[in-house]
N, C-alpha and C positions, 0 to 999 in steps of 0.2 A: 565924158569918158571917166571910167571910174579908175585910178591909178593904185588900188588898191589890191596886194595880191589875193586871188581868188584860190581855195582848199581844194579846188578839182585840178587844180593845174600838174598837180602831182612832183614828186620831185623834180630836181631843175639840173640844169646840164653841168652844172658845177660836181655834183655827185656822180653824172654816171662818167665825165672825165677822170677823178678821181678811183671809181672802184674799175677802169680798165687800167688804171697805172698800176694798178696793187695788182692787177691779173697778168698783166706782162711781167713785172717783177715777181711774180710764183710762178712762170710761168719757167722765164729765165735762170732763177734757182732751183725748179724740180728739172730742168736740162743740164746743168751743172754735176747736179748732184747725181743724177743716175750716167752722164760719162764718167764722171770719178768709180763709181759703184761700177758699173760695165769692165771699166780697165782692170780694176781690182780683181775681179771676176774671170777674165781674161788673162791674167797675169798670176794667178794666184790661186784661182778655183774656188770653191764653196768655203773652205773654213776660212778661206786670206778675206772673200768677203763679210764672211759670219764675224769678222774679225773685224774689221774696217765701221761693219753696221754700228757691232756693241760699243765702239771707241766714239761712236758719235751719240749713241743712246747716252754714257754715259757723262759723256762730256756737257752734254745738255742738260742733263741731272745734275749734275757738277754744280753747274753756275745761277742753275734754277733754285738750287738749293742755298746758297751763298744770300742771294736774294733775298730770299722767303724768310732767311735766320737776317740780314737787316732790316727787314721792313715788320719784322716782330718784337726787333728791338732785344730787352731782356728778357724775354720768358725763355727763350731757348741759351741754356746756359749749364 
């Protein structure tokens, strides 16, 4: 027997364990995030949520941006 791996075997159960753990945790966070967004909506109406979206667009731009100006180092100055 040849104990050699064979290129038809195709990926191996180590990945597809892995890309279900990443799909329950988006799964879990896009459930999160739309009760938050729901309640807001709920509580609040169209601009309270228009309002809640931009505070997280921006937030995320925030710290995206923080990033990008350390890992550029000096050029952004």
């Amino acid at each position: 027997m040849n104990n050699e791996r064979n290129d038809t075997e195709g990926i191996g159960g180590k990945f597809w364990l892995g890309f279900l753990g990443v799909m329950v945790l988006a799964a879990i966070a896009a459930l999160i995030f739309f009760m938050f967004f729901g309640w807001v909506w709920a509580t609040g109406g169209f601009f309270a949520s228009f309002i809640f979206f931009a505070a997280i667009a921006l937030g995320f731009g925030y710290f995206y941006d923080r990033r990008e100006a350390q890992r550029r180092g000096s050029l952004v100055n």
